[in-house]
N, C-alpha and C positions, 0 to 999 in steps of 0.2 A: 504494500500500500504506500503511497507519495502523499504528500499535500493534497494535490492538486485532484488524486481521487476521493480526499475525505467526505465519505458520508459528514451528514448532518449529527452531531454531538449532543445524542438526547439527554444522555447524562444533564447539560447545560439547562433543558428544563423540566429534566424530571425527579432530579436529587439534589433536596434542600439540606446542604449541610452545615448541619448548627451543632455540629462537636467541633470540626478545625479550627487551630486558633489562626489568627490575622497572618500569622507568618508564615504557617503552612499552607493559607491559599493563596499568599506571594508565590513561596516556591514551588504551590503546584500551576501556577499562569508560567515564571518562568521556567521550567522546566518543559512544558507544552510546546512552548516559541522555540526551545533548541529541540526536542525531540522533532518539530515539524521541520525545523531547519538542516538536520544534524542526520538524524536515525532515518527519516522516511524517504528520503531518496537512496539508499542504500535498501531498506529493509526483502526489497523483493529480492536484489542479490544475496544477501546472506541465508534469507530463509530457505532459496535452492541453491545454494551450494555445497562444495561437497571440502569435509572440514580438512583433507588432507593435501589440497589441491592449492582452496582458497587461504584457509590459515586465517589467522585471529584477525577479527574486523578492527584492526591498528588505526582505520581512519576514524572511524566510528569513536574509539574510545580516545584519541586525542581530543576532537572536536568537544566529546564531553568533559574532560579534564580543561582545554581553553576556555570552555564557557562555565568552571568554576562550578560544574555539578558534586564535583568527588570531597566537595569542599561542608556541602549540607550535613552528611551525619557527625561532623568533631565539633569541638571545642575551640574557639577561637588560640587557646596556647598553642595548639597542635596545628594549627594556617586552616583553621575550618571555620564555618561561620557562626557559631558560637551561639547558636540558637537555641531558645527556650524551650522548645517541643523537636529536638531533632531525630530523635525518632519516628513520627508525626510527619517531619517533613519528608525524611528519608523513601516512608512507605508510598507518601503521594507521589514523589519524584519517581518511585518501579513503575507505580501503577501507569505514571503518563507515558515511560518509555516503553510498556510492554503493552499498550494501544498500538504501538506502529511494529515492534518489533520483541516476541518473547527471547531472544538471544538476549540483547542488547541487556532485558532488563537484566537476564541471570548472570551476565557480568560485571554488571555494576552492582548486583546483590554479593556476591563473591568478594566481589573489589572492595565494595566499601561497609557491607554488614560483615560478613563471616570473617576475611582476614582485619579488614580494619576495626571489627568490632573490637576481634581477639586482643588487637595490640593494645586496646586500652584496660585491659588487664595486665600489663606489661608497666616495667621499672619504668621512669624518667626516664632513663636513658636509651630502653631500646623506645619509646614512645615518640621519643627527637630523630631519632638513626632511622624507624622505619617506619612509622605513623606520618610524618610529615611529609614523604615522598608519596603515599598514597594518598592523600587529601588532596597534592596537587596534579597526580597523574603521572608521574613522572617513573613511578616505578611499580609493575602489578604484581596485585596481590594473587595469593591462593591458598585455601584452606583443606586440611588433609586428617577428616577422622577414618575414613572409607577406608575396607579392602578385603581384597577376595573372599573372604570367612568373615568376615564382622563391618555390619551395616544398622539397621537398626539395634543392636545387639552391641552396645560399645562397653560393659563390663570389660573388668581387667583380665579376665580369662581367655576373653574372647581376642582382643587386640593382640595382634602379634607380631606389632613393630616393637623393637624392646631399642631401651636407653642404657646404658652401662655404664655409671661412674667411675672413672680412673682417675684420683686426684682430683686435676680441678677442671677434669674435662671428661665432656660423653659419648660415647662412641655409640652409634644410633644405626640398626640393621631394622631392615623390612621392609615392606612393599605395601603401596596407597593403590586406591582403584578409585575411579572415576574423579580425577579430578581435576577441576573445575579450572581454567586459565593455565594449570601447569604448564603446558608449551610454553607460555610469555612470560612467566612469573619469575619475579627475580628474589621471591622470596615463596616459602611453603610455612604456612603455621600448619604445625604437624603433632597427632597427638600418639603418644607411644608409652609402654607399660614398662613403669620403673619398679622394682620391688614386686611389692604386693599392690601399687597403686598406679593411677593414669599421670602423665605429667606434658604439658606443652612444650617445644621446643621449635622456635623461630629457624626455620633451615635456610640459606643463602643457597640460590640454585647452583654457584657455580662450582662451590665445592668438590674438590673430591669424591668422588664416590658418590654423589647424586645423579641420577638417572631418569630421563622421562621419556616416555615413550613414546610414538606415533600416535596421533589423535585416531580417537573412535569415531569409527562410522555410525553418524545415529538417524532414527526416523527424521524426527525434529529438533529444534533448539543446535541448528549446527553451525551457528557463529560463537557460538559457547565452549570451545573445545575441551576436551575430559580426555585425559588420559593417566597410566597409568605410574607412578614414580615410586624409583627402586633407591634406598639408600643402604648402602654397600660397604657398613664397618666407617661411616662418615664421624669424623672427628668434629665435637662440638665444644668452642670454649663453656662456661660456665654462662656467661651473659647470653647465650644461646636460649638456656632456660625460661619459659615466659614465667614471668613475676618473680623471679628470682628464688622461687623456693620448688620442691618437688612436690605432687600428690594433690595438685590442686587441677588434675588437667581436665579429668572428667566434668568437674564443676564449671569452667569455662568455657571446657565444651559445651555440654546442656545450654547454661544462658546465652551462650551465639547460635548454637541451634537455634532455642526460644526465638531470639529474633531475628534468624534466618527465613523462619516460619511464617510470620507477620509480612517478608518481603517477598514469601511464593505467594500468602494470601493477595498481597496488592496487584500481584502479577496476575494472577487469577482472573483478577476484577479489572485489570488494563484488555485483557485478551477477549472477556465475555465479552465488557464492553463495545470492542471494538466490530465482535460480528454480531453482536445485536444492530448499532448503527447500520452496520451494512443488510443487514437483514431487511429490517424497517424499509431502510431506501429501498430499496427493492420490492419488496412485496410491495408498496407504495408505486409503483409504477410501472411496474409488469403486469401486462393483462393476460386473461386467458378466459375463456367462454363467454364473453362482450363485458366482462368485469375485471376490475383491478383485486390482483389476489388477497390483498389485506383484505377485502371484503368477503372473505370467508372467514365464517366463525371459528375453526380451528385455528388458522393463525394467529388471529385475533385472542382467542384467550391463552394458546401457547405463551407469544410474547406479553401478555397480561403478567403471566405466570414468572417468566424469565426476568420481566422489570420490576417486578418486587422483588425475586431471589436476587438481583443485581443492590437495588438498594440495600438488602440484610447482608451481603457479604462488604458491601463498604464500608457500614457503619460496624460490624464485626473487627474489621481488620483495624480502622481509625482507632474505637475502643481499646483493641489490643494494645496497639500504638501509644496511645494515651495513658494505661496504666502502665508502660514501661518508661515513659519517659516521669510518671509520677511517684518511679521509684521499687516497683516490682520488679525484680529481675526475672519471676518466672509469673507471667500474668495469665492465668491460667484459668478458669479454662478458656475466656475469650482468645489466647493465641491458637489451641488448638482447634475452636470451633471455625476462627477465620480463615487458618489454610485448610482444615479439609473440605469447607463449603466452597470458600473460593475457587480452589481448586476442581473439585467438582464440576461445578459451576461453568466453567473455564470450556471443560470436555462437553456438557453438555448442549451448552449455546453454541457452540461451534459445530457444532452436529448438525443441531438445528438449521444453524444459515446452512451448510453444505444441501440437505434437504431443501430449503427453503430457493434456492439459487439453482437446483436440479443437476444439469449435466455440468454447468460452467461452476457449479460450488466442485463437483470432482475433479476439474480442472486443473491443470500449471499453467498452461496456456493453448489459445487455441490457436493455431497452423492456420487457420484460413488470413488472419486478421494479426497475431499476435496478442489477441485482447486476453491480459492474465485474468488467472482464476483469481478473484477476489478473498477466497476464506481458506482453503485447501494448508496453505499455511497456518493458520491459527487453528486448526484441528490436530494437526501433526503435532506441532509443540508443544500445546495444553496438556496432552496426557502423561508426559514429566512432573506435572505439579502435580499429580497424585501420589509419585512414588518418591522424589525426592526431600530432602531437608525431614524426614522424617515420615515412611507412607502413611497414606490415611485411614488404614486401619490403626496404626500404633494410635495415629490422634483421637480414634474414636473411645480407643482405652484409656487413655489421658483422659478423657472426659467422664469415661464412664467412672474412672476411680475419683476423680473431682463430685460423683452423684453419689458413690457406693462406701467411697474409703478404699486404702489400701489395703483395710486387713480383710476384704471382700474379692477387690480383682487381684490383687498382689502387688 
């Protein structure tokens, strides 16, 4: 999708939002104006391409770094913009970039929640050394709980990247899977099993014994690239360590998950978003039987249907949003209800239009004309938000123990 094909933006009058504060619907106007400028004339390239060929959308995430987006979720010490709700803002900032493009958003979710989140668990010192270049862009992030054997399942048992103290330094073996920017990354927050406990360790890609592999081939989300990194007996100083102590990694992990979740939820609600618009347009002026198709009751109460599940996963993810920027590190159950609706969500309405659009929603494009498939893209992608940053079945159990208690689901 470009600019220049944007549907009509019902969102704009059909969700009245009276939770964001004033700042958050600065930076989600600005955000919109570089997405449209920035992301949408690329987006149809990345969504068909192919991640071994094309390789990381490097223009894309400059463009976002000069126009000072990677700057919203820090703290003005750290060169960010030191905003009141930035979490809040953060989640509007996905939401508007994954209306034109779900890669895009899941790199800037990587880039600036999950690694940049991490580092602010991190000393002063690595906060200045590696915090500060990702706020401006200048150097990407990527985050690393994932691998072959342990995925939802991040217990110390399970992990089987191990850490090894020798004096004042750690020698760090094992293998990450799916992950996220590694190809560009000039850094991996990486979580590995010390002792009997989890601990984070900030990895420099160029290290010795650091290895990544060939990006994977995926349905969708393929400006995203995910590949696999091998560390091979990698010598770590001590400042390596995030936050300077051991046994804290799991816990770090969890609350960047938490608001990793929050930024699949926003992307959810960018993607629905954007094929419902295209929906609407469309049934809106396609005819067929001497009538325009929205003048059938089924679609009519479908997208009835989809625009209030659209407004309950906004105000879901915002809420989430809200109580983590008011001090919850784990806001629960609203973070888990908003990624797995959103998410959902996402797959569903994108079905929809594809249905809704007939042969040209199954489309890339068509040979007579070149005129691209308008949605085919935003169905591919979407169905990653189910399974990643935590699937949605785990979130239904995070919920259900939020109704039940733990000493009930476990």
């Amino acid at each position: 999708m470009t600019a220049s094909q944007d549907p009509a933006r019902q969102a704009d009058r059909l969700y009245h939002d009276l939770l964001s504060p004033t700042e958050t619907l600065e930076v989600r106007d600005r955000v919109r104006k570089v997405a449209a400028e920035v992301v949408a004339p690329a987006a149809r390239r990345i969504a068909g391409g192919d991640e071994r060929v094309d390789g990381f959308p490097r223009d894309v995430f400059d463009g976002l770094a000069s126009a000072g987006l990677f700057r919203v979720p820090y703290g003005s010490e750290m060169g960010g913009d030191g905003l009141a709700h930035p979490v809040t803002a953060t989640a509007a900032a996905i939401e508007e970039l994954a209306y034109y493009s779900s890669s895009i958003a899941a790199v800037f979710d990587v880039h600036g929640i999950l690694a940049g989140n991490a580092l602010t668990h991190g000393t002063p010192a690595q906060q200045q050394r590696w915090l500060r270049p990702v706020a401006d862009g200048s150097l990407v992030g990527a985050f690393a709980t994932t691998e072959p054997e342990a995925s939802s399942d991040l217990s110390p048992h399970a992990v089987q990247t191990v850490a090894v103290q020798h004096g004042d330094r750690w020698v760090l073996t094992g293998r990450k899977r799916w992950i996220s920017n590694s190809p560009v990354a000039g850094f991996v927050v990486t979580l590995a099993r010390t002792g009997e406990k989890l601990s984070m360790f900030i990895v420099d890609t160029s290290l010795p014994g650091v290895r990544v592999g060939e990006p994977d081939q995926k349905m969708g989300n393929r400006g995203q690239l995910t590949a696999d990194v091998w560390f091979d007996d990698v010598e770590l100083d001590n400042d390596a360590l995030l936050g300077g102590q051991p046994g804290h990694g799991l816990r770090h992990a969890l609350a960047t998950l938490t608001l990793g979740r929050i930024g699949i939820a926003a992307a959810g609600v960018g993607m629905a978003q954007a094929a419902f618009d295209h929906a609407v347009a469309h049934l809106s002026t396609r005819e067929a039987f001497g009538r325009k198709l929205a003048a059938n009751q089924h679609w009519q109460f479908l997208l009835a249907d989809r625009a209030t599940e659209i407004d309950n996963a906004r105000t879901l993810y915002l809420k989430a949003a809200l109580r983590r920027d008011a001090g919850e590190t784990f806001p629960e159950p609203e973070a888990a209800m908003a990624k797995q609706y959103g998410s959902r969500l996402a797959v569903d309405m994108a079905r929809d239009a594809v249905q809704a659009f007939g042969g040209l929603g199954f489309a890339r494009e068509l040979s007579a004309d070149s005129t691209p498939g308008p949605v085919e893209a935003i169905y591919r992608d979407s169905k990653i938000g189910e399974i990643y940053e935590g699937t949605n079945e785990i979130q239904k159990w995070i919920i259900a123990r939020n109704i039940f208690g733990k000493g009930i689901t476990g």
